[in-house]
CHARMM-style PDB file with segment names, atoms N, HN, CA, C and O in Angstrom:
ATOM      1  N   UNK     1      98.102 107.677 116.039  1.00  0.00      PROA
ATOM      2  CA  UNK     1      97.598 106.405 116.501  1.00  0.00      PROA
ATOM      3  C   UNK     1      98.721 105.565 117.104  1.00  0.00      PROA
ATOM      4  O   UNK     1      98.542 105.057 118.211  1.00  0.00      PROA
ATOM      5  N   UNK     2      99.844 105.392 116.460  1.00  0.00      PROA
ATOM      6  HN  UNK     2      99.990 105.806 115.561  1.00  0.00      PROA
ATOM      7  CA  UNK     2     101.242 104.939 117.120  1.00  0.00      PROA
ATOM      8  C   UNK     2     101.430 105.275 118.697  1.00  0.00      PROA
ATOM      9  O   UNK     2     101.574 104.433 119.584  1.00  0.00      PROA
ATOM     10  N   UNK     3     101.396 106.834 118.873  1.00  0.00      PROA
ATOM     11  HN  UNK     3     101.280 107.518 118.153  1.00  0.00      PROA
ATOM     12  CA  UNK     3     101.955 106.761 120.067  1.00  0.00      PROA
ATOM     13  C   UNK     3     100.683 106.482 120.921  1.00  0.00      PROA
ATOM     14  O   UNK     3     100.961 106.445 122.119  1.00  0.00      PROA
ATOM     15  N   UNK     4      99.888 106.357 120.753  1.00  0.00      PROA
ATOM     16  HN  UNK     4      99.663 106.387 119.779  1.00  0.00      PROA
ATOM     17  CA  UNK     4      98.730 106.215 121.925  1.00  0.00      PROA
ATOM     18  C   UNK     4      98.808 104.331 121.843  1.00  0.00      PROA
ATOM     19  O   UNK     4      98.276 103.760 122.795  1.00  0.00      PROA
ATOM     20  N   UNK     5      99.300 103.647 120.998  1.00  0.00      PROA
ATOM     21  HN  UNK     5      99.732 104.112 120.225  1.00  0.00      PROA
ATOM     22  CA  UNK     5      99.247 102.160 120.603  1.00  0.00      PROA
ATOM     23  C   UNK     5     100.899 101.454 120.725  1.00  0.00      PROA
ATOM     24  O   UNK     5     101.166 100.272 120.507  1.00  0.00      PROA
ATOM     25  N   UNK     6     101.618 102.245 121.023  1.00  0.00      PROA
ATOM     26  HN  UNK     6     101.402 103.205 121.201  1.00  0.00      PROA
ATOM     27  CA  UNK     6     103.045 102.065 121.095  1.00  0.00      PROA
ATOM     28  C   UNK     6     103.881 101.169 121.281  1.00  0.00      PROA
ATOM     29  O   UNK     6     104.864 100.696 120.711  1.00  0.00      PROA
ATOM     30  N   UNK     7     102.763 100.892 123.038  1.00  0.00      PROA
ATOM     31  HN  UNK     7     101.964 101.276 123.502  1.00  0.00      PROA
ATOM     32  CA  UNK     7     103.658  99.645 123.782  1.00  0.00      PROA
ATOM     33  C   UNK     7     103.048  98.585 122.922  1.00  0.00      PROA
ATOM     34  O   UNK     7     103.979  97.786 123.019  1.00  0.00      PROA
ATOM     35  N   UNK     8     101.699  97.635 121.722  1.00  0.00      PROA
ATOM     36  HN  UNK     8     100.943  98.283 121.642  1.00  0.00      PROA
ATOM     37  CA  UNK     8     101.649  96.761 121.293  1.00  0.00      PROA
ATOM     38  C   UNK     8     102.466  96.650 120.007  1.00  0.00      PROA
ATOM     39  O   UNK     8     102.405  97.495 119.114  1.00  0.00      PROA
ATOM     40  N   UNK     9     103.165  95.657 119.968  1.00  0.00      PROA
ATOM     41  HN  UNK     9     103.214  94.970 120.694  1.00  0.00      PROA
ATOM     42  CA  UNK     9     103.635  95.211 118.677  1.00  0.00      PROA
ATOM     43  C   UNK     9     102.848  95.105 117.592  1.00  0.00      PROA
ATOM     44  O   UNK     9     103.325  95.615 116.578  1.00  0.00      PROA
ATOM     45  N   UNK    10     101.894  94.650 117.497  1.00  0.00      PROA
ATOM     46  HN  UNK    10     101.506  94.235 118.320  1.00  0.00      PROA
ATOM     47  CA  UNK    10     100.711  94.500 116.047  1.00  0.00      PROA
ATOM     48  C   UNK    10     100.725  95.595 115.368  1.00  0.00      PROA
ATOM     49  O   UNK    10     100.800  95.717 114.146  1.00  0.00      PROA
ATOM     50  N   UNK    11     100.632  96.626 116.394  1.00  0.00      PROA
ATOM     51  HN  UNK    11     100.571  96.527 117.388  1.00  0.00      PROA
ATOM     52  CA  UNK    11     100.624  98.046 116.122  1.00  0.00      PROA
ATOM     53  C   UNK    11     101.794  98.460 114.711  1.00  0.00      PROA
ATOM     54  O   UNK    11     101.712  98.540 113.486  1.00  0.00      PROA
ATOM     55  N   UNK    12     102.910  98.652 115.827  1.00  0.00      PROA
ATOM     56  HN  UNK    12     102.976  98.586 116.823  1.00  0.00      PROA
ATOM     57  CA  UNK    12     104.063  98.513 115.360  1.00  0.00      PROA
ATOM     58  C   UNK    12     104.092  97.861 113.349  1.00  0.00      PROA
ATOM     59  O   UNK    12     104.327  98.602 112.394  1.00  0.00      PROA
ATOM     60  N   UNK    13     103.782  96.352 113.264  1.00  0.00      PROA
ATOM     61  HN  UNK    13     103.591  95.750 114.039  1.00  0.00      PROA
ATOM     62  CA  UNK    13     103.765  95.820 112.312  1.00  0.00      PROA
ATOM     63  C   UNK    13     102.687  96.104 111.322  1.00  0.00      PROA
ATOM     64  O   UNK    13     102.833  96.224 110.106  1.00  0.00      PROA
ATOM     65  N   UNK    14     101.435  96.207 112.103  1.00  0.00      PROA
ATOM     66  HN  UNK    14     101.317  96.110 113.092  1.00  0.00      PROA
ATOM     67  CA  UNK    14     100.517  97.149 110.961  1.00  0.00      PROA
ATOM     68  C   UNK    14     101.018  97.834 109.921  1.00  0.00      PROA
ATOM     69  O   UNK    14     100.826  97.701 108.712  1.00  0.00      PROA
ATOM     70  N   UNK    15     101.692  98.595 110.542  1.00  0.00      PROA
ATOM     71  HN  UNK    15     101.848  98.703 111.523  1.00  0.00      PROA
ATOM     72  CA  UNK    15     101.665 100.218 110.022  1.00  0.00      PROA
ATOM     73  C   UNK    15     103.173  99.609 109.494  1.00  0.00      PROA
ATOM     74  O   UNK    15     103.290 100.241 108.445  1.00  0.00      PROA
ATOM     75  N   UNK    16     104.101  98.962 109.572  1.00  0.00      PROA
ATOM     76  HN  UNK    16     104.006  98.449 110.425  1.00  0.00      PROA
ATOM     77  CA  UNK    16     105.250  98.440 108.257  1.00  0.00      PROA
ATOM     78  C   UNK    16     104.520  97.937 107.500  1.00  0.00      PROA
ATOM     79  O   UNK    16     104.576  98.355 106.343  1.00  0.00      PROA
ATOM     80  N   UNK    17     103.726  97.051 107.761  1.00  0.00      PROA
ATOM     81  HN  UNK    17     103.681  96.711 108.701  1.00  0.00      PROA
ATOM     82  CA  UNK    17     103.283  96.319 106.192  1.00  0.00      PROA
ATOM     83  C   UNK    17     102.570  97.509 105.899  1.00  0.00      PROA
ATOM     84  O   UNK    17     103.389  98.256 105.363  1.00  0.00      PROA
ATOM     85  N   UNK    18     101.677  97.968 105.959  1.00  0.00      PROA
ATOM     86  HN  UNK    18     101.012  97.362 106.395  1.00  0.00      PROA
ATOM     87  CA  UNK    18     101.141  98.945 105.276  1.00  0.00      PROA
ATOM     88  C   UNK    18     101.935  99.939 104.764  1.00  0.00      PROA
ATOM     89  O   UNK    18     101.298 100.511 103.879  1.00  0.00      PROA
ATOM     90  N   UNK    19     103.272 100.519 104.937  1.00  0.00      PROA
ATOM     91  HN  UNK    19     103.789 100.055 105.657  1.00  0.00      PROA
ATOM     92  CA  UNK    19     103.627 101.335 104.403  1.00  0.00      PROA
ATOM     93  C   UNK    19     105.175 100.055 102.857  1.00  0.00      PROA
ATOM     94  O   UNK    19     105.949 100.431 101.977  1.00  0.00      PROA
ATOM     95  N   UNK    20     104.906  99.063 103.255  1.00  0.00      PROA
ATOM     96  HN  UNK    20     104.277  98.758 103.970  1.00  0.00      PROA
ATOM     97  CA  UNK    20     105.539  98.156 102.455  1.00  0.00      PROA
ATOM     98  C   UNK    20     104.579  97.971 101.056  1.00  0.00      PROA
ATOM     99  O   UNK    20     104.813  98.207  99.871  1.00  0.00      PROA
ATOM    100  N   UNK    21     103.671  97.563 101.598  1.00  0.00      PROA
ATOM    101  HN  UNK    21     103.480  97.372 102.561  1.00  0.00      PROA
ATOM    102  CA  UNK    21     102.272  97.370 100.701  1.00  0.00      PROA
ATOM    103  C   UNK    21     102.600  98.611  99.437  1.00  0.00      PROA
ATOM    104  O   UNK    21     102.823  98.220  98.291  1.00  0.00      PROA
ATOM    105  N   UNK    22     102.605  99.975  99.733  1.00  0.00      PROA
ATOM    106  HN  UNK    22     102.424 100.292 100.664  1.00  0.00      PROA
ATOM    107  CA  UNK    22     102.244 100.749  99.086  1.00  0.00      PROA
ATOM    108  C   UNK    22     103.826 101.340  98.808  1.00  0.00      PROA
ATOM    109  O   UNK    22     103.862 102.570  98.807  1.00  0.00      PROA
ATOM    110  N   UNK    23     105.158 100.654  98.567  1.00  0.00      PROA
ATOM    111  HN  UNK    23     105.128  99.654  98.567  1.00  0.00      PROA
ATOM    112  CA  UNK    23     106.143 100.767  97.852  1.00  0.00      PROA
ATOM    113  C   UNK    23     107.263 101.623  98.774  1.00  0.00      PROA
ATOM    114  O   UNK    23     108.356 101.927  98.297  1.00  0.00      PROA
ATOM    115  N   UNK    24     107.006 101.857  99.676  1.00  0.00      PROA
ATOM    116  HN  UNK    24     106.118 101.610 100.064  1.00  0.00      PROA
ATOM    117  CA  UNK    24     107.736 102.886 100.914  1.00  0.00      PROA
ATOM    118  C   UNK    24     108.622 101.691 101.972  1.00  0.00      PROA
ATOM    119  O   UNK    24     108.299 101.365 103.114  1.00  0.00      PROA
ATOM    120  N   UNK    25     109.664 101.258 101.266  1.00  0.00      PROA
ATOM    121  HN  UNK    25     109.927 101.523 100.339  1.00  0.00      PROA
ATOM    122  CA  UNK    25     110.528 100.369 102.057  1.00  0.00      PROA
ATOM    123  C   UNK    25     111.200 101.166 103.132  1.00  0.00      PROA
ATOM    124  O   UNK    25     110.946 101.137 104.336  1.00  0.00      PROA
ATOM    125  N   UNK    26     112.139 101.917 102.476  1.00  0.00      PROA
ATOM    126  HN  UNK    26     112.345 101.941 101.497  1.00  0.00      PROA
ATOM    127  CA  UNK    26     112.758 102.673 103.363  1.00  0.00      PROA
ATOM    128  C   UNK    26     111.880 103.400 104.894  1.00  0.00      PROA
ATOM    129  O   UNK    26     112.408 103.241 105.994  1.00  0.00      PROA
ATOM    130  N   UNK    27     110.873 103.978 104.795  1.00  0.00      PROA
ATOM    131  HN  UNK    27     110.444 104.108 103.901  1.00  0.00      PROA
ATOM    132  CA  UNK    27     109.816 104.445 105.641  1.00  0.00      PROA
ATOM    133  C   UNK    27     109.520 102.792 106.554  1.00  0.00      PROA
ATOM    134  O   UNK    27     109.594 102.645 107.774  1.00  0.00      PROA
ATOM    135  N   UNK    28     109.367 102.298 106.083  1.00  0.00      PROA
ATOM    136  HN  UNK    28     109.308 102.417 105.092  1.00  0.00      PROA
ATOM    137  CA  UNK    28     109.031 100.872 107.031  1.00  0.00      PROA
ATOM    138  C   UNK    28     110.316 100.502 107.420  1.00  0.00      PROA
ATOM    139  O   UNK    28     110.347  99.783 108.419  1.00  0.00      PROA
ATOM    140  N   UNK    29     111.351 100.780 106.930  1.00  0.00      PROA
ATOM    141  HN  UNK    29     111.325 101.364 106.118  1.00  0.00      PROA
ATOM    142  CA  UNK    29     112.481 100.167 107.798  1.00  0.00      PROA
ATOM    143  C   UNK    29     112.571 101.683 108.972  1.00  0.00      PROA
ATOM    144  O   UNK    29     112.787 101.317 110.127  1.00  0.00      PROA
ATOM    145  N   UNK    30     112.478 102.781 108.860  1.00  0.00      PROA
ATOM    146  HN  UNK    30     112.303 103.079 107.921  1.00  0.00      PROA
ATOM    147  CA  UNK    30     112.214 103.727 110.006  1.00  0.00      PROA
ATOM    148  C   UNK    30     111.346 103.375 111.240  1.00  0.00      PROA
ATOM    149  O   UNK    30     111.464 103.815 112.384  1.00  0.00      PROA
ATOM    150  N   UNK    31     110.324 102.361 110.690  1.00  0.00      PROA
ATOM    151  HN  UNK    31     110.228 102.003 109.761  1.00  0.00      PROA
ATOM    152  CA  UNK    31     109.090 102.240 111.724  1.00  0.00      PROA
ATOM    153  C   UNK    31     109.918 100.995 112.185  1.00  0.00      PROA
ATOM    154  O   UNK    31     110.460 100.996 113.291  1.00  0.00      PROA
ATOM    155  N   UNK    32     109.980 100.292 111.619  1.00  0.00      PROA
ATOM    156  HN  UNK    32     109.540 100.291 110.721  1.00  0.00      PROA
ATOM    157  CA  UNK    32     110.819  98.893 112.725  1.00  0.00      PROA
ATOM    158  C   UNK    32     111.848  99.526 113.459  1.00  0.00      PROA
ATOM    159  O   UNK    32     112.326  98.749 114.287  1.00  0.00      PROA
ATOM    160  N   UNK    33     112.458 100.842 113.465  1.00  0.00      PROA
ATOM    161  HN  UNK    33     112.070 101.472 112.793  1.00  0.00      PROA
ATOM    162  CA  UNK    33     113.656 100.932 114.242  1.00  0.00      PROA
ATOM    163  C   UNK    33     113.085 102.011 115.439  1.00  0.00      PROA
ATOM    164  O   UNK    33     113.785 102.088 116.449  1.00  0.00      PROA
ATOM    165  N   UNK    34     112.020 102.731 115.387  1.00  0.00      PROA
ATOM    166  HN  UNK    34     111.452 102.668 114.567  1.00  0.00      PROA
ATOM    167  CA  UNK    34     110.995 103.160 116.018  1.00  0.00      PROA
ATOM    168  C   UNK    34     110.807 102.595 117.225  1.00  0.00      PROA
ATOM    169  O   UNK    34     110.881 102.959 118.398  1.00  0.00      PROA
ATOM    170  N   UNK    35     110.441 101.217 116.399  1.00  0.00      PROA
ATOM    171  HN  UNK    35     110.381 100.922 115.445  1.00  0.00      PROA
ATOM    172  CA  UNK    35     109.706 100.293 117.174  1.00  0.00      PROA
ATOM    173  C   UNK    35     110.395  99.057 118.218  1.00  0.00      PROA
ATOM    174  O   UNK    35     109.802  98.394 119.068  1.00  0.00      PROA
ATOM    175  N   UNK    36     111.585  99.015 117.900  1.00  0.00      PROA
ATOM    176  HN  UNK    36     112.067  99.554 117.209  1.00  0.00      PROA
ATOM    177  CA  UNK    36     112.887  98.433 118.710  1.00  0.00      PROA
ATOM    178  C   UNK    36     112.889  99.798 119.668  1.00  0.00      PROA
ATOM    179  O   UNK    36     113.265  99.454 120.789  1.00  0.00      PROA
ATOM    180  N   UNK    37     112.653 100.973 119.629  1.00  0.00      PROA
ATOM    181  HN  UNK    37     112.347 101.253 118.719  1.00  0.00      PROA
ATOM    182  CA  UNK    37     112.958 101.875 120.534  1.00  0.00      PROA
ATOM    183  C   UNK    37     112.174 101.939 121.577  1.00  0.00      PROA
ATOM    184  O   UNK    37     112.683 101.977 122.697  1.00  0.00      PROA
ATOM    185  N   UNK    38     110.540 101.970 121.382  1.00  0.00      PROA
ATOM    186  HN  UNK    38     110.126 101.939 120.472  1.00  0.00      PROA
ATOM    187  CA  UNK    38     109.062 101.982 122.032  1.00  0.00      PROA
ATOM    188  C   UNK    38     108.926 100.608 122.692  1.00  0.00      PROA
ATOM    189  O   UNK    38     108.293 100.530 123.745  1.00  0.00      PROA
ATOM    190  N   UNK    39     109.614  99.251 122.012  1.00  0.00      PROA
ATOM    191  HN  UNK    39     110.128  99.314 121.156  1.00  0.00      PROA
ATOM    192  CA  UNK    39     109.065  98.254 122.794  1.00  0.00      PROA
ATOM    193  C   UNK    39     109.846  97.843 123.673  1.00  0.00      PROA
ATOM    194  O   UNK    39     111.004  98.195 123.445  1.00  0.00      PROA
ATOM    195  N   UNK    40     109.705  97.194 124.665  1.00  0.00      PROA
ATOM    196  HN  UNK    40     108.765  96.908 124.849  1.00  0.00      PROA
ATOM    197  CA  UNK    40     110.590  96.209 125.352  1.00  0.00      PROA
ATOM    198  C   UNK    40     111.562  95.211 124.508  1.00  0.00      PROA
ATOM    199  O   UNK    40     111.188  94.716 123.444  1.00  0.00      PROA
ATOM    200  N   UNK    41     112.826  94.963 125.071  1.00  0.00      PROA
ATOM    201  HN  UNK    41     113.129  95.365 125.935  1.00  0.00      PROA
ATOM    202  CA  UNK    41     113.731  93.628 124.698  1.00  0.00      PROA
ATOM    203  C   UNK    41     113.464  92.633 124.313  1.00  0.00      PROA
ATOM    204  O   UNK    41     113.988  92.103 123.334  1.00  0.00      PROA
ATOM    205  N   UNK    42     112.370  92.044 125.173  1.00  0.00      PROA
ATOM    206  HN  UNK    42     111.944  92.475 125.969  1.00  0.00      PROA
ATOM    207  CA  UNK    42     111.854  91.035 125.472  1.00  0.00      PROA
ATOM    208  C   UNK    42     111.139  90.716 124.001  1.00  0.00      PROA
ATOM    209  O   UNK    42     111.071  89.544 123.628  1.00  0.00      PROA
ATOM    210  N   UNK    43     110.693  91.619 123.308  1.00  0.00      PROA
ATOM    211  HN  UNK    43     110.747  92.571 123.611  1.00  0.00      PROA
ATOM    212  CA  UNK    43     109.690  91.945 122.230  1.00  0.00      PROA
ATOM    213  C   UNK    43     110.626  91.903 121.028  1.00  0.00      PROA
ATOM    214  O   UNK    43     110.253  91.063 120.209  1.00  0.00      PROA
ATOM    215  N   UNK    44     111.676  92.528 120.697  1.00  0.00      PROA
ATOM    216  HN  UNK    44     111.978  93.210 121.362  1.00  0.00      PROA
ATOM    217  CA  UNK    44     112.444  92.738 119.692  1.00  0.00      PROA
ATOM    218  C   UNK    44     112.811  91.908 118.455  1.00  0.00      PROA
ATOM    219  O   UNK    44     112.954  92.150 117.256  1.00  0.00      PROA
ATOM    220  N   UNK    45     112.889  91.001 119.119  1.00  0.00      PROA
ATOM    221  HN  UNK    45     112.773  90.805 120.093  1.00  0.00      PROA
ATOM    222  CA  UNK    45     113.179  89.264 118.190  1.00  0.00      PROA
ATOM    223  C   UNK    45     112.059  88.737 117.844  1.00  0.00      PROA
ATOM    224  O   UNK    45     112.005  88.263 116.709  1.00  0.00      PROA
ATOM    225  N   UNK    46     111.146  88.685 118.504  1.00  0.00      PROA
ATOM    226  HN  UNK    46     111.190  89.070 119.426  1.00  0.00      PROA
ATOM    227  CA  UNK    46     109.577  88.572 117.425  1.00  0.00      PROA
ATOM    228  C   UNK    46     109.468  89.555 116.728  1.00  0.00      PROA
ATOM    229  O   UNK    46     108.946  89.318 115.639  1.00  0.00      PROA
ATOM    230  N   UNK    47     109.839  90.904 116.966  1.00  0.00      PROA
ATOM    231  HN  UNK    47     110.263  91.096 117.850  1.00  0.00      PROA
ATOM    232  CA  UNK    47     108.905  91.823 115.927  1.00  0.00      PROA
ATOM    233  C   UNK    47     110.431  91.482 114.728  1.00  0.00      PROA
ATOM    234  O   UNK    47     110.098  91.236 113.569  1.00  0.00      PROA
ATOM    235  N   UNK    48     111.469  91.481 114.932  1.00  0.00      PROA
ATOM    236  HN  UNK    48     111.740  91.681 115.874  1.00  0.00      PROA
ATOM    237  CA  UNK    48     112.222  91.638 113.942  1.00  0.00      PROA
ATOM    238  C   UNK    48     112.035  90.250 112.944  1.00  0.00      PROA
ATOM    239  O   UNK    48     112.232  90.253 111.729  1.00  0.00      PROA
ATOM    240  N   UNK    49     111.661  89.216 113.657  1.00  0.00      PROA
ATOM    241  HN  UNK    49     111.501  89.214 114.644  1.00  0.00      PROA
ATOM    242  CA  UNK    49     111.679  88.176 112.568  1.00  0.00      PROA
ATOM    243  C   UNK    49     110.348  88.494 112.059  1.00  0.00      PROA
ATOM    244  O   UNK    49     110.224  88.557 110.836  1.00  0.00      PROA
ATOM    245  N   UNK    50     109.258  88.719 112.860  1.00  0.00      PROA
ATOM    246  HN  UNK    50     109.359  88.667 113.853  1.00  0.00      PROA
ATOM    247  CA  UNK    50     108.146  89.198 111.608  1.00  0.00      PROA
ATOM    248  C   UNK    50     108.393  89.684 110.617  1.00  0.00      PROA
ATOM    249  O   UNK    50     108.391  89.102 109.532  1.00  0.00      PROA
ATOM    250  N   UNK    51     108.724  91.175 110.867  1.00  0.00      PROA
ATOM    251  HN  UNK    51     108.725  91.648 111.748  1.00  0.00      PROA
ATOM    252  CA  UNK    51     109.057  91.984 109.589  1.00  0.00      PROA
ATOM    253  C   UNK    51     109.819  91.264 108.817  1.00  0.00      PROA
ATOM    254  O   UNK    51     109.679  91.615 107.645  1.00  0.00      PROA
ATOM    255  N   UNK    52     110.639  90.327 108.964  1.00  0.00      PROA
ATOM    256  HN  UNK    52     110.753  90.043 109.915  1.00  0.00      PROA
ATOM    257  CA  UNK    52     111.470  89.816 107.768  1.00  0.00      PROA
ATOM    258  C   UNK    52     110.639  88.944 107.262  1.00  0.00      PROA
ATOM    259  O   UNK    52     110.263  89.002 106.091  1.00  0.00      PROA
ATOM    260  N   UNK    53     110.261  88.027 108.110  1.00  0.00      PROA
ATOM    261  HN  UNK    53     110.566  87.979 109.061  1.00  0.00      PROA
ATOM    262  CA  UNK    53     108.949  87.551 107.158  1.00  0.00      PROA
ATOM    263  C   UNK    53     107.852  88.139 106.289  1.00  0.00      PROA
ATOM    264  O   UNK    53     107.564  87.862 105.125  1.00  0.00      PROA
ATOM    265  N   UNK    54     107.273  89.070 107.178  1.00  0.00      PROA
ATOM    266  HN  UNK    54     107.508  89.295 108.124  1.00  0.00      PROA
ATOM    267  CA  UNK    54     106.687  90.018 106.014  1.00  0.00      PROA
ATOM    268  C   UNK    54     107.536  90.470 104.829  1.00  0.00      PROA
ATOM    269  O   UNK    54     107.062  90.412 103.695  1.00  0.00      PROA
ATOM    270  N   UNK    55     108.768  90.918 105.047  1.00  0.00      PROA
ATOM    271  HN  UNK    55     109.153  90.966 105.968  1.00  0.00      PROA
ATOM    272  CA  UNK    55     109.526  91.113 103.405  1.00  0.00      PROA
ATOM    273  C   UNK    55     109.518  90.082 102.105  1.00  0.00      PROA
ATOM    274  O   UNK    55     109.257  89.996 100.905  1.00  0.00      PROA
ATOM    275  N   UNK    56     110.080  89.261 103.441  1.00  0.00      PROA
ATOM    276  HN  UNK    56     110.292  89.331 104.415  1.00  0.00      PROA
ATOM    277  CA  UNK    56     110.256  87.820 101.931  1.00  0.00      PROA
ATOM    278  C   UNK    56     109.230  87.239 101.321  1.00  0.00      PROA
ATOM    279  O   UNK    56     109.243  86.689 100.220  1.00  0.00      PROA
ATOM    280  N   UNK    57     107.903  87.434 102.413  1.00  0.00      PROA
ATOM    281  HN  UNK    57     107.892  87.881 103.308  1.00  0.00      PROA
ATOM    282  CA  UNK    57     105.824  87.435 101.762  1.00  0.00      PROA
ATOM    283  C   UNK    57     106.021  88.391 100.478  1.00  0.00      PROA
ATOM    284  O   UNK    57     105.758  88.094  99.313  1.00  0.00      PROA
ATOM    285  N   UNK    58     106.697  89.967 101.102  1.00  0.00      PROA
ATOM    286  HN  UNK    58     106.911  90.209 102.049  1.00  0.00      PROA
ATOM    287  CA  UNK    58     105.747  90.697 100.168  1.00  0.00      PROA
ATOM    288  C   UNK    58     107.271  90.333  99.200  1.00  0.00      PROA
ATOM    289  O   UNK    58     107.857  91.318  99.651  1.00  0.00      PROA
ATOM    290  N   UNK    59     107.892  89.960  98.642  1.00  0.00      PROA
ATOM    291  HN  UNK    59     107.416  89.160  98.276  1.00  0.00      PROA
ATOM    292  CA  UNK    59     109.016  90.113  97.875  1.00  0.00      PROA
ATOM    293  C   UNK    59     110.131  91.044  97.362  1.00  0.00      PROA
ATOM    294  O   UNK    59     110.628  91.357  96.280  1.00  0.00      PROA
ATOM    295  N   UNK    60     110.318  91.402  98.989  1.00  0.00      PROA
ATOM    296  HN  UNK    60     109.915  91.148  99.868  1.00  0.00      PROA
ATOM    297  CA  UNK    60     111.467  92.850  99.576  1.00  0.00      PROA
ATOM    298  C   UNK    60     113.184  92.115  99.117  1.00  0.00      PROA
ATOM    299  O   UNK    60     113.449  90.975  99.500  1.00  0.00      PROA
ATOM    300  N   UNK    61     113.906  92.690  98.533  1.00  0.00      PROA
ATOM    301  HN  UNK    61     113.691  93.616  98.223  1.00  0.00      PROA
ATOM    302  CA  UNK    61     115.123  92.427  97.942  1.00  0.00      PROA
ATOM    303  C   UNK    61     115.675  93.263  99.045  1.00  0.00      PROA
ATOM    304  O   UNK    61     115.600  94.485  99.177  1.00  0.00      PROA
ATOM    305  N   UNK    62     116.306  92.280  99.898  1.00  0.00      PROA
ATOM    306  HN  UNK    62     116.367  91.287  99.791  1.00  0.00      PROA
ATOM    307  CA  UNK    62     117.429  93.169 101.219  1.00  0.00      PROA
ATOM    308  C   UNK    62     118.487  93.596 100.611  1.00  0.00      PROA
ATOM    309  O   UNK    62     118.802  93.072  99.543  1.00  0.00      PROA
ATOM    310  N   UNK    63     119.208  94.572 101.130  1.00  0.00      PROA
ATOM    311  HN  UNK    63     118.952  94.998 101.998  1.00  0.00      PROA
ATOM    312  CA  UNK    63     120.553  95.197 101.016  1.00  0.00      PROA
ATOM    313  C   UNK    63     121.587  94.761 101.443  1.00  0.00      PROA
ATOM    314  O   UNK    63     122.704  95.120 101.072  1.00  0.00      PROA
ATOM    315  N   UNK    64     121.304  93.813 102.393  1.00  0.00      PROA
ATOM    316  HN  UNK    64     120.396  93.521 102.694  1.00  0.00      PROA
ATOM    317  CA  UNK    64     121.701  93.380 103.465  1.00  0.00      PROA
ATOM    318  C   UNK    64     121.652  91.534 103.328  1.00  0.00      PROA
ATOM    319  O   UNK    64     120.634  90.876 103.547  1.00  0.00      PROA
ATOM    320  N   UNK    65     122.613  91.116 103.037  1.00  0.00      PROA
ATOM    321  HN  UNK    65     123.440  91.651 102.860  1.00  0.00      PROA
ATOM    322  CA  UNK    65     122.413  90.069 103.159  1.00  0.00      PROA
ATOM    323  C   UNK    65     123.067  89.007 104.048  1.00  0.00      PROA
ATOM    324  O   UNK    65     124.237  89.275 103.773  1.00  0.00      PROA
ATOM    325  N   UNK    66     123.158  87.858 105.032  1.00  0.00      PROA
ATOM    326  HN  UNK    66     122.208  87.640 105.255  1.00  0.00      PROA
ATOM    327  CA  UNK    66     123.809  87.265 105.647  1.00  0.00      PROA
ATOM    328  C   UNK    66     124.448  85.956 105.061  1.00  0.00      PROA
ATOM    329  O   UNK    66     123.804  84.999 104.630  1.00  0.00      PROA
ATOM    330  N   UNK    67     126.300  86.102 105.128  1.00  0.00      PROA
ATOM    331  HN  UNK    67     126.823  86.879 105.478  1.00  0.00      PROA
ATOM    332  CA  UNK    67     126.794  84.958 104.638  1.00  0.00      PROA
ATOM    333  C   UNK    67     127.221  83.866 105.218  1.00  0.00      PROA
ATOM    334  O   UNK    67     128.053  83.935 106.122  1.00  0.00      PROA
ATOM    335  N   UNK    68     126.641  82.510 104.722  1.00  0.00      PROA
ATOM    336  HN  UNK    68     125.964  82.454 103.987  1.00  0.00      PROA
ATOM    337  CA  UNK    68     127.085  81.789 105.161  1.00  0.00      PROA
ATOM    338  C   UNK    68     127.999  80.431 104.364  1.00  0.00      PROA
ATOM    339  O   UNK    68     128.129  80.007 103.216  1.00  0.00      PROA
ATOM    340  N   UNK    69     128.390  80.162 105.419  1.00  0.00      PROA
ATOM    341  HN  UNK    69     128.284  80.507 106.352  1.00  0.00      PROA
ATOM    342  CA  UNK    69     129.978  79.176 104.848  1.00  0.00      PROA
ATOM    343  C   UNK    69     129.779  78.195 104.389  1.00  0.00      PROA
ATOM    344  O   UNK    69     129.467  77.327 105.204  1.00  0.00      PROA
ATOM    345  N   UNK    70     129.838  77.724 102.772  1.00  0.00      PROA
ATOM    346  HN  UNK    70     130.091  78.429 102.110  1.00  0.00      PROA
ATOM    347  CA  UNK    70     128.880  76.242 102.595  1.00  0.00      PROA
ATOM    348  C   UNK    70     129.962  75.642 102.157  1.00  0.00      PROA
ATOM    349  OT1 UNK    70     129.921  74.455 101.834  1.00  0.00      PROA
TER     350      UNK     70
END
């Protein structure tokens, strides 16, 4: 269904939350990098802040964290 749905982003994010939903982080971080590949530039920075929003919804503990200077 992906590749026939590729070029839309929704697509794309569907199918992370759904594989988030059901405990498969790692597999959803594969599909967001997928999906930086399939979409346009232009697209990248919405889909990436979604998905982070979707993490911090569903209560995803990053690996990754950004520091800042307080």
């Amino acid at each position: 269904m992906i590749g026939k749905f590729k070029h839309i982003p929704e697509t794309w994010f569907n199918c992370g939350e759904g594989l988030l939903k059901m405990g498969l982080k790692e597999k959803m971080g594969h599909i967001m990098q997928k999906a930086l590949q399939s979409l346009p530039a232009s697209e990248h920075v919405n889909l990436m802040a979604r998905f982070a929003i979707m993490e911090k919804n569903l209560g995803v503990k990053r690996k990754h964290k950004l520091c800042a200077n307080s």
